[in-house]
N, C-alpha and C positions, 0 to 999 in steps of 0.2 A: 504494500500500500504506500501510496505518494505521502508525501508530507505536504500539505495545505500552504500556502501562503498568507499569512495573514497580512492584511496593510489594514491602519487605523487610518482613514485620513480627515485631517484634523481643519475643520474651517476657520476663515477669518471670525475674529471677536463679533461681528454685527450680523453675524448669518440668521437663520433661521431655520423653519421646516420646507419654508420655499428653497431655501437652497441646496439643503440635504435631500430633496426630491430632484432638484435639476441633477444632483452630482449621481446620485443613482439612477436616472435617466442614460446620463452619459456613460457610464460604467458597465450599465444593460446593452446597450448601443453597441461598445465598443466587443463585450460579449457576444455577440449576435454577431456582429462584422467576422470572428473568428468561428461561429459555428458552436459555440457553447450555451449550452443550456444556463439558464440562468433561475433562481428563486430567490424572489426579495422580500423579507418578513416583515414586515409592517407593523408598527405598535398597537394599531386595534385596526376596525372597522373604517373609521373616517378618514384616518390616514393611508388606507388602500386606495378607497373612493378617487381619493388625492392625488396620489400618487396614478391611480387609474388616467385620469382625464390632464394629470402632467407627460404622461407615456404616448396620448392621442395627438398630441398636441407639440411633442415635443422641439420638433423640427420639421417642416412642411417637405422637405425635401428628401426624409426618410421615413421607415414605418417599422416598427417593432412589433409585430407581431405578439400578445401578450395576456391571459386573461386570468383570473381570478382562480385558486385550487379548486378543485369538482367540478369543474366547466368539462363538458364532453372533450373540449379542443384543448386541455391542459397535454397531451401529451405532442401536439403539434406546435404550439406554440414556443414563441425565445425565450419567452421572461415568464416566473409563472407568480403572483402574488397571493401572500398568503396570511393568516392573522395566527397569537398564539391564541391556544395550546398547538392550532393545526401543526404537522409537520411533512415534510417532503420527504419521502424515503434515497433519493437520489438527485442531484445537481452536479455541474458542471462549477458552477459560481455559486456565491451567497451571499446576497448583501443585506446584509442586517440592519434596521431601522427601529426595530423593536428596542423596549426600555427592560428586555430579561437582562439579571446579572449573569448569569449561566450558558456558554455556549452550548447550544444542541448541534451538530453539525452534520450534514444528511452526507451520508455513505458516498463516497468519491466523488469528494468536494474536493477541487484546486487549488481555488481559491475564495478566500473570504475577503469583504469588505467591509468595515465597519468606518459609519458616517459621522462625524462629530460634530457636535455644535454647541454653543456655550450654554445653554439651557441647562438648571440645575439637574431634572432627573435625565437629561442625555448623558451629560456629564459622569453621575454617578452609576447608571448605569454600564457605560461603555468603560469606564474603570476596574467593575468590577470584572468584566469579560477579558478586559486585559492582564490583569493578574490569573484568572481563571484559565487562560490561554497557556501562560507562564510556566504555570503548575504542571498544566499537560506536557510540559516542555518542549513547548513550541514556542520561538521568538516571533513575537509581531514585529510588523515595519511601522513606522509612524510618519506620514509626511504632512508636513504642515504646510496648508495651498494660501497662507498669506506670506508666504517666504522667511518668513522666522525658522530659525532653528532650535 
């Protein structure tokens, strides 16, 4: 079994959820362009929805094919979204959105992505996955997209 890739990437201070939806857009996108199955966990219901109609929308000049877990077309589809407890038995990618402290990680995952933004439970929750990851002994990568180091 492969060893997963972890990368944290770490938003500028004034981000929000609109932009941890664009960056998991581009992420999905860039997944898709190589052919990889994609599941992105979503912190609940509203933030799928969200993420749903930011993936429609994303770019008028591409299409990510993508829909929601128990959709007939989840196994056609790039990107598939999903809310906890659900869970994917299989991905290519995983970008994580959700506020678990607990990595769950679906059976021949690559790569993981996990989306950062200064919100106090993004924060503490992707903390605690990053120590949780640790543990597993697995290093994450951390890159910080306002150019700080």
């Amino acid at each position: 079994m492969t060893t997963p890739i972890i990368r944290f990437y770490v938003l500028p201070a004034d981000s929000g959820l609109e932009h941890r939806l664009d960056l998991a857009c581009k992420l999905a996108e860039k997944a898709q362009q190589e052919q990889l199955k994609t599941l992105i966990l979503c912190a609940d219901d509203n933030m799928a929805a969200q993420l749903d109609h930011a993936l429609w929308h994303y770019r008028a000049d591409s299409f990510l094919p993508h829909c929601r877990s128990g959709d007939p077309l989840e196994s056609e589809a790039a990107a598939v979204l999903t809310v906890p407890p659900e869970r994917a038995a299989a991905c290519d990618v995983f970008i994580n959105l959700s506020n678990e402290t607990t990595p769950d990680l679906p059976r021949g995952c690559r790569r993981v992505f996990e989306i950062v933004s200064p919100q106090a439970d993004v924060l503490t929750s992707t903390r605690h996955r990053y120590a949780a990851y640790r543990e597993r002994g697995l290093e994450p990568q951390t890159h910080r997209l306002d150019g700080s180091k």
